[in-house]
GULO-381451 format. One record per residue (C-alpha): residue in one letter; x negated, y, z negated. Coordinates in steps of 0.2 Angstrom, whole numbers. Layout:
<pts>
+--------+-------+-------+-------+
! residu !    c1 !    c2 !    c3 !
+--------+-------+-------+-------+
!      a !     X !     Y !     Z !
...
+--------+-------+-------+-------+
</pts>
This chain:
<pts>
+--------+-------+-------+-------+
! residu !    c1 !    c2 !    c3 !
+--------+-------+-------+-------+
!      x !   162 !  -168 !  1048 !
!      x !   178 !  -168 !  1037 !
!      x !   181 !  -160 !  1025 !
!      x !   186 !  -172 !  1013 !
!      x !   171 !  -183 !  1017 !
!      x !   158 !  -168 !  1011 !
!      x !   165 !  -166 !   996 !
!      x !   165 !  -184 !   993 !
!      x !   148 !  -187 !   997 !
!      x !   143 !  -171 !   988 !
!      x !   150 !  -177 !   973 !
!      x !   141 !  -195 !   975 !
!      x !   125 !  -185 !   976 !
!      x !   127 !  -174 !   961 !
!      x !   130 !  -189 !   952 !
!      x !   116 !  -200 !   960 !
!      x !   103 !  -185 !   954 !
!      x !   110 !  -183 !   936 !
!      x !   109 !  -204 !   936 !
!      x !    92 !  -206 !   941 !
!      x !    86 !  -191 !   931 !
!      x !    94 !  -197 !   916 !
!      x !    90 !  -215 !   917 !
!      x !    69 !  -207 !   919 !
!      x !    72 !  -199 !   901 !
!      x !    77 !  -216 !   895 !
!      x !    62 !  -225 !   905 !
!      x !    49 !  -214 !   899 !
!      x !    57 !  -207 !   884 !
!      x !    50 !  -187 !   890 !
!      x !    57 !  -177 !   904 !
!      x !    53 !  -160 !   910 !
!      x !    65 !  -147 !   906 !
!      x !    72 !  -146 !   923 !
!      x !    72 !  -165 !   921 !
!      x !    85 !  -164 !   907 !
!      x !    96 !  -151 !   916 !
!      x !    98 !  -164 !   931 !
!      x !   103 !  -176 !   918 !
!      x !   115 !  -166 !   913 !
!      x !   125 !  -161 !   931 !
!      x !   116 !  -147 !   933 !
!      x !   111 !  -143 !   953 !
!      x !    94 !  -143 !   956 !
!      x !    94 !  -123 !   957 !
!      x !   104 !  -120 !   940 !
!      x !    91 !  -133 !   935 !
!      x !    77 !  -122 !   939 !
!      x !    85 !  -106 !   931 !
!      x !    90 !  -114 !   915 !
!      x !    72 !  -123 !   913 !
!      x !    67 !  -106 !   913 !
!      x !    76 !  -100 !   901 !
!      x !    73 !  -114 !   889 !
!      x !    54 !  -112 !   893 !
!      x !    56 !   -96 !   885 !
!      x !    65 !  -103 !   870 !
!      x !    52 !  -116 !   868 !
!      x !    38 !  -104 !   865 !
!      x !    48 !   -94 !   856 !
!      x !    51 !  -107 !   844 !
!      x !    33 !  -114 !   844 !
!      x !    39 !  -130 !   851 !
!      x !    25 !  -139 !   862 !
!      x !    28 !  -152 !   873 !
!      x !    19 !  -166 !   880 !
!      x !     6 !  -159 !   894 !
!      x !     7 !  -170 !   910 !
!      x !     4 !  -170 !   927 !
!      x !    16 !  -170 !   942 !
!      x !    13 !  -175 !   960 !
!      x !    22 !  -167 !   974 !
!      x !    17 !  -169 !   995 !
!      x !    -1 !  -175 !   989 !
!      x !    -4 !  -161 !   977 !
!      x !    -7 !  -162 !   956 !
!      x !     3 !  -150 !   946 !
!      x !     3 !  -147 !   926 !
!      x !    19 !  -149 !   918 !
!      x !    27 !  -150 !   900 !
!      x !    37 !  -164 !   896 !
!      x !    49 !  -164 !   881 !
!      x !    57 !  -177 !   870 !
!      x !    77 !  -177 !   868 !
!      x !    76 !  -169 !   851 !
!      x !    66 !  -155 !   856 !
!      x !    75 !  -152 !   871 !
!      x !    91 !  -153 !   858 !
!      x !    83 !  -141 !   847 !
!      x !    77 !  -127 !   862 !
!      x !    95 !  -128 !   867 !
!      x !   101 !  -123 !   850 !
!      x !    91 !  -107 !   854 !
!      x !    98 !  -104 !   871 !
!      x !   112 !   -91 !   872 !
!      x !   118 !   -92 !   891 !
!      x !   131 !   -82 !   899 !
!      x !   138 !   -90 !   913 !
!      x !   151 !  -104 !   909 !
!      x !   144 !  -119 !   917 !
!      x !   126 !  -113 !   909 !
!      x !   135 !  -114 !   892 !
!      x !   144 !  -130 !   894 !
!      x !   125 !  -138 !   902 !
!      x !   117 !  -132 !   883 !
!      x !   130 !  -139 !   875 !
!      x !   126 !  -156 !   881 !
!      x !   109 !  -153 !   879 !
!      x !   111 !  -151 !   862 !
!      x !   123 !  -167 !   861 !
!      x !   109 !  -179 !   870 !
+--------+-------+-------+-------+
</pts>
């Protein structure tokens, strides 16, 4: 494949996953912590690490979200959802170090 062609279609999926995640938050008005860090461009992996993080900061700060269940290849997980201003408030707690990480809570903390 071209070059070219693979970053463009790698850019279209970035922004397809931060779209669909974002437009769930709006639907459903809660979104897991990973949730909000698709919406906000993160890749799925960064995702993952910065949800972690913010898990943390959320116990920390004694902020509970709303339990849920998820549902993944025929299997029920728990999971945590959290509203836009809570996610806001967790972030104001987080203290990343790596740039994109920073710019990601930053947002966050906009949304």
């Amino acid at each position: 494949m071209i070059s070219s062609n693979r970053a463009r279609r790698a850019t279209v999926k970035a922004r397809t996953t931060a779209t669909r995640a974002a437009r769930r938050i709006t639907r459903r008005g809660v979104g897991t912590l990973a949730t909000h860090c698709l919406a906000v461009g993160l890749t799925p992996r960064d995702a993952r690490t910065v949800a972690g993080s913010l898990r943390r900061n959320a116990a920390k700060a004694g902020i509970a979200g709303t339990v849920g269940r998820t549902f993944r290849k025929g299997a029920a997980r728990a999971c945590t959802r959290f509203t836009r201003a809570a996610v806001a408030l967790i972030a104001a707690l987080y203290r990343p170090r790596k740039q994109e990480f920073k710019t990601a809570a930053a947002r966050l903390t906009t949304a």
